[in-house]
VEXKE-699797 format. One line per field, with one value per residue (C-alpha): residue number from 1; chain; x, y, z. Coordinates in Angstrom, 2 decimals, padded with zeros to 5 digits. Each point is the difference from the previous one (the first is absolute). Layout:
BEGIN
num	[NUM	...] .
cadena	[A	...] .
xx	[X	...] .
yy	[Y	...] .
zz	[Z	...] .
***
This chain:
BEGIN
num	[1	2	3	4	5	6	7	8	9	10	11	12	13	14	15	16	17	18	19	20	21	22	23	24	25	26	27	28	29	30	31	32	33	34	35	36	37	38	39	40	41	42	43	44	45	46	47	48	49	50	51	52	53	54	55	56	57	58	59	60	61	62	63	64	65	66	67	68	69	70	71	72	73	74	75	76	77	78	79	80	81	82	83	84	85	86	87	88	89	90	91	92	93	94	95	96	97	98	99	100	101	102	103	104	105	106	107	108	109	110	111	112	113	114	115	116	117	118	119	120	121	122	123	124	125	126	127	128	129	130	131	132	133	134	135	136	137	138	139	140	141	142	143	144	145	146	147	148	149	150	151	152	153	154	155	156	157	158	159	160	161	162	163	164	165	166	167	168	169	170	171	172	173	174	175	176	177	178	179	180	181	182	183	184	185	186	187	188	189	190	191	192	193	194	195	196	197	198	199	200	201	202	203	204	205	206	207	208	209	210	211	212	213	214	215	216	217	218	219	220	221	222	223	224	225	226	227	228	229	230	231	232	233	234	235	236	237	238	239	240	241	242	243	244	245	246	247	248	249	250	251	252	253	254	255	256	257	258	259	260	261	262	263	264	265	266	267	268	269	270	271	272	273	274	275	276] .
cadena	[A	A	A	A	A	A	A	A	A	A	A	A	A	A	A	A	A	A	A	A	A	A	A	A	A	A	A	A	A	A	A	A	A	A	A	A	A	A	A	A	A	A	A	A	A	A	A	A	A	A	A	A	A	A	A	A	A	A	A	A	A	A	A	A	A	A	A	A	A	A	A	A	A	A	A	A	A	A	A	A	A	A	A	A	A	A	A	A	A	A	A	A	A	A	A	A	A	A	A	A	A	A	A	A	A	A	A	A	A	A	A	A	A	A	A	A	A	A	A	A	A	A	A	A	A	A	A	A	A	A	A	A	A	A	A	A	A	A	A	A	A	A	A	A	A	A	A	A	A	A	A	A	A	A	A	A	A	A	A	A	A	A	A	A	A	A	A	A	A	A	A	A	A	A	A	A	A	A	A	A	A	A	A	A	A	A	A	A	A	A	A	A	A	A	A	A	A	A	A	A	A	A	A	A	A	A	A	A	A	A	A	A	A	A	A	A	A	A	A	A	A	A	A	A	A	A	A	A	A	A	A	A	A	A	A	A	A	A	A	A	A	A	A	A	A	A	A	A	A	A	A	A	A	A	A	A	A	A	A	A	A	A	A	A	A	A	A	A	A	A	A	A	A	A	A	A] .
xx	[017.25	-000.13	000.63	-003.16	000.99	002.62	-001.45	001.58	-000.26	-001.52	000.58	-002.52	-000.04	-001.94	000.13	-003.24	-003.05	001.14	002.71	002.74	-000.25	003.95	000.64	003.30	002.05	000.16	-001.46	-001.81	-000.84	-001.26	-000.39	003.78	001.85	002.61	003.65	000.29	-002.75	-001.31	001.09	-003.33	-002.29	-001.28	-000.93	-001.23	-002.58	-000.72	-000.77	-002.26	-002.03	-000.59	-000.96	-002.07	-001.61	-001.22	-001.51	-002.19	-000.96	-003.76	000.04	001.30	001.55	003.74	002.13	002.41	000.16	002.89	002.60	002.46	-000.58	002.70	003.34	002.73	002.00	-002.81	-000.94	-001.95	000.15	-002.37	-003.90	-001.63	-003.34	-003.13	000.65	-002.10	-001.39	001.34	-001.99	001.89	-000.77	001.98	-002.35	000.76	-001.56	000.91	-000.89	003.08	000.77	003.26	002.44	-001.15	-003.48	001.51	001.15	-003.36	-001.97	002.73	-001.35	-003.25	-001.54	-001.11	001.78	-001.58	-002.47	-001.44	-000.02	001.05	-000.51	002.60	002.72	001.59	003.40	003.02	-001.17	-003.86	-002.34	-002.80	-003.55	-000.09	002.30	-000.15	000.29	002.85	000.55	002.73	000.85	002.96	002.83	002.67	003.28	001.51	-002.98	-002.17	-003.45	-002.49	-002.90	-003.18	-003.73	-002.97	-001.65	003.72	-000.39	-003.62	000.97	002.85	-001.54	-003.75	-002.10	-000.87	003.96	001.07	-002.20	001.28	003.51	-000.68	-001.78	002.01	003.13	-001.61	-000.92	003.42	001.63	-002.11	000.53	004.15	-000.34	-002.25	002.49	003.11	-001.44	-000.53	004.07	001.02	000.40	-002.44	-000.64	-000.03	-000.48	000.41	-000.41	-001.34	-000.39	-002.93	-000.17	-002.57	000.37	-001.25	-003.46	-000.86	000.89	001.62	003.62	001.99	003.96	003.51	000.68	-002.29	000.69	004.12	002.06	000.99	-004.23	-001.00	001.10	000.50	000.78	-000.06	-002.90	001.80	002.16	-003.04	000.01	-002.54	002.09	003.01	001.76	-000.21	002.11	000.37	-000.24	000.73	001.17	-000.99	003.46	001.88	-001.94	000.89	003.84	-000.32	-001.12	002.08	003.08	-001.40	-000.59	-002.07	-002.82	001.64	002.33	002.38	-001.11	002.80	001.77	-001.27	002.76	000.33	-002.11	-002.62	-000.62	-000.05	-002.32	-002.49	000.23	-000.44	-003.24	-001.28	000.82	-001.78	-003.22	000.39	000.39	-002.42	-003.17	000.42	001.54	002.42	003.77	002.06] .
yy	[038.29	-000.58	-002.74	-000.16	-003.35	-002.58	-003.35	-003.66	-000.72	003.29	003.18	002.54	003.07	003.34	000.85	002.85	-001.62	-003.50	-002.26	-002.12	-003.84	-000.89	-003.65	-000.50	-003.43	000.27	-003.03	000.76	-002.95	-000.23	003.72	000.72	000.82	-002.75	001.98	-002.24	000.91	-002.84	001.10	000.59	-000.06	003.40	-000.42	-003.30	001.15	002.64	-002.27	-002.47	002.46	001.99	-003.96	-000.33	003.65	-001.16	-003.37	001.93	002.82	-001.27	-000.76	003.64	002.84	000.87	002.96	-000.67	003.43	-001.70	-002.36	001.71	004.25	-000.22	001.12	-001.87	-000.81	-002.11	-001.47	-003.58	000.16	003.11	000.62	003.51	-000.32	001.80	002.09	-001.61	000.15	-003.32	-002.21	-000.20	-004.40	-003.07	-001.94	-003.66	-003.00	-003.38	-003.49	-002.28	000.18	001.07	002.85	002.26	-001.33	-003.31	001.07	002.28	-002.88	-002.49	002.33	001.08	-002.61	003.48	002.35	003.65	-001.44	-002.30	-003.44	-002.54	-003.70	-002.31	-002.13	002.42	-000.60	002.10	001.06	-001.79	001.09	002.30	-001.23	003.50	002.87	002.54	003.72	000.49	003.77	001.59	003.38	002.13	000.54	002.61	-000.85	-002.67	-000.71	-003.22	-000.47	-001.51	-002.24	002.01	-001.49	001.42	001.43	002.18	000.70	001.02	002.76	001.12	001.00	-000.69	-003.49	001.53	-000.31	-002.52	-002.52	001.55	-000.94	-003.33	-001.07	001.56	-001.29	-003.78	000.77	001.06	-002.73	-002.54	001.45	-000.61	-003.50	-001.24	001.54	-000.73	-003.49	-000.30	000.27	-002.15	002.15	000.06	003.65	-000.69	003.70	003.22	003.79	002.92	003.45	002.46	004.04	002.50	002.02	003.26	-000.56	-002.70	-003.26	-002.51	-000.97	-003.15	001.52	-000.76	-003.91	-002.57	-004.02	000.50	-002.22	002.82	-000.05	-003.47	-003.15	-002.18	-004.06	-002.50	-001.78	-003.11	-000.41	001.16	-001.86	001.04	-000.88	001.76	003.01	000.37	001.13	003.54	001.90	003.51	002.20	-002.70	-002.11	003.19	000.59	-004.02	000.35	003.10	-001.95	-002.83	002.30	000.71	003.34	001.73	001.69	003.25	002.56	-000.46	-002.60	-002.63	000.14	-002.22	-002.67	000.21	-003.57	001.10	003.10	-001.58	-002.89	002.70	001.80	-003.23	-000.55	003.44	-000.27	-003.61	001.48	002.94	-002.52	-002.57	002.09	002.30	-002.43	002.58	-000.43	002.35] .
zz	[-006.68	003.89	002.03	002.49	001.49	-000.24	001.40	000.51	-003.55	-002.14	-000.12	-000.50	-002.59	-000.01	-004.14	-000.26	000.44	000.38	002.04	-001.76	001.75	-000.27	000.64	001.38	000.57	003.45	002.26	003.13	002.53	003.14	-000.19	-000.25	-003.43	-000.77	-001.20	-003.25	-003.07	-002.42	-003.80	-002.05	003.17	-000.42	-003.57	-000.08	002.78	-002.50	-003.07	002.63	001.05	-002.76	-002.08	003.08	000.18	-003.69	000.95	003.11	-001.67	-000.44	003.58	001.59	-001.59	000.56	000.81	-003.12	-002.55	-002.12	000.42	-002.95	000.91	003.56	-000.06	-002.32	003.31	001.27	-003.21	000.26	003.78	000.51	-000.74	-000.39	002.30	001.21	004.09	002.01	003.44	001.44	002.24	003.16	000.11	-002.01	-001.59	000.16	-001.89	001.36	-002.47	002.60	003.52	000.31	001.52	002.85	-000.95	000.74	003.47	000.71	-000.70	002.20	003.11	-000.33	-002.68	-001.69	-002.73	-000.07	002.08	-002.38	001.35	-001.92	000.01	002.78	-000.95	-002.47	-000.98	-001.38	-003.99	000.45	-002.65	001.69	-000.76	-001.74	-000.21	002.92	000.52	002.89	-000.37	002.57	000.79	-001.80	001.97	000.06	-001.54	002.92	002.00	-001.14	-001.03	001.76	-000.65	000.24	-000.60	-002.42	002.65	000.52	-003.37	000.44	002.19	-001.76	-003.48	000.75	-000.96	-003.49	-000.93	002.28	-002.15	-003.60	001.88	000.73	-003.16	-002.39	001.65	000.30	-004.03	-000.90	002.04	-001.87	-003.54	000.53	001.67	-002.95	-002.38	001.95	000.21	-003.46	-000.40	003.00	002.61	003.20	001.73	003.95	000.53	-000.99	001.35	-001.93	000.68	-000.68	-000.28	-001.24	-003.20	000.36	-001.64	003.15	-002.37	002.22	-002.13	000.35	000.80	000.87	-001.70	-000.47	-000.12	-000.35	001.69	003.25	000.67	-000.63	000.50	-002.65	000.18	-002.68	-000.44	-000.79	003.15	002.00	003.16	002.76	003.87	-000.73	-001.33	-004.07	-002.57	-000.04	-003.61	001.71	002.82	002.68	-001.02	001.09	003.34	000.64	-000.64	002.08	003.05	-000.95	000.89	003.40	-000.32	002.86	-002.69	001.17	-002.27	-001.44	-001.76	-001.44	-003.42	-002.51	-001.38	-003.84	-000.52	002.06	-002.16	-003.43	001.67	000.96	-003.24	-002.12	002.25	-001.03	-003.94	000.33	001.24	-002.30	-003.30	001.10	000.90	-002.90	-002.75	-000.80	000.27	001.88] .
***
């Protein structure tokens, strides 16, 4: 095998005709890699997505070949998929104002361009969920809120539309199940490629805990911050330290770690009823 690209959190495979999707533990926030990994983070991702991948499947078609034929040293943290032709734009569905679609929203009364309705507060419910795509930036730069019509010109109207719909659909699917178990789905981001015969694939993760976030439904409080049931926790102790955003990022205290990991194993076990 080759390694084509090690990223914040995944490292990328070359094995023949297909790529080997390693999950690693490793915690990236604010675009910076923090020193100290989370135990089990790489495969718990894994399991999520793949439980996910399953529950979407009638919606869009995925890049997964097999979850069990990767090498034994990346065993339950790795998935054999599909090369694709990534599209170069995050796809982001928003069902609660919160984040940097808090603060876009703060300044302009507008995420991605889409106006939205005044006197929004920190985690208000949207009147319906929204498609805030950004672009994809290279490893330390940040993305940035772009609008449909960005989109539009990126990829063309015919695709910019199978974006946003599919991305609203697949959004909707996980909050109705995630909902079902307790757990509200603010937002999440997906990504998109093309398989070689022109079908447009769902890739990378989908609904974990590092591209969503996840807040129990039954401390839900719209007005201030919520529980966190993922990475967010991490990026909040992370700013709690004072830390400038900039590498190298601080070490991670020994309680902080197993907090963050109990938060992933809690999402894990109560979306898919299975016990890790």
């Amino acid at each position: 095998m080759e390694l084509l690209h090690s990223g914040k959190v995944r490292d990328v495979y070359a094995d023949g005709d297909d790529l080997i999707l390693v999950a690693s533990d490793r915690v990236s926030v604010y675009d910076a890699v923090l020193p100290t990994p989370i135990p089990d983070k790489g495969k718990l991702l894994t399991a999520l997505s793949l439980w996910w991948f399953e529950q979407l499947a009638d919606i869009v078609p995925n890049h997964v070949i097999s979850a069990t034929d990767v090498p034994a040293e990346f065993a339950g943290r790795a998935i054999r998929v599909q090369r694709l032709e990534m599209v170069q734009v995050e796809c982001i569905a928003r069902g609660y104002l919160t984040g940097l679609g808090l603060k876009e929203y703060e300044r302009t009364g507008t995420v991605s361009g889409i106006e939205l309705p005044r006197g929004l507060v920190e985690a208000s419910i949207l009147p319906e969920p929204i498609f805030t795509p950004t672009t994809k930036a290279p490893l330390g730069e940040h993305d940035e809120f772009i609008t449909f019509a960005d989109v539009v010109d990126k990829v063309g109207a015919e695709t910019a539309e199978r974006l946003r719909q599919i991305t609203i659909d697949v959004y909707c699917r996980g909050a109705e199940l995630a909902a079902e178990r307790g757990i509200l789905v603010a937002d999440t981001k997906l990504e998109f490629g093309w398989a070689p015969d022109g079908t447009l694939v769902l890739a990378d993760e989908v609904l974990t805990s590092d591209s969503s976030r996840f807040w129990p439904a039954e401390s839900y409080q719209p007005g201030r911050g919520q529980f966190s049931l993922g990475k967010q926790f991490v990026r909040d102790w992370a700013v709690s330290t004072g830390w400038d955003k900039q590498e190298p990022a601080p070490e991670v205290p020994a309680e902080v770690v197993e907090a963050t990991r109990a938060r992933y194993v809690d999402v894990y076990e109560r979306l898919t009823g299975r016990t890790w």
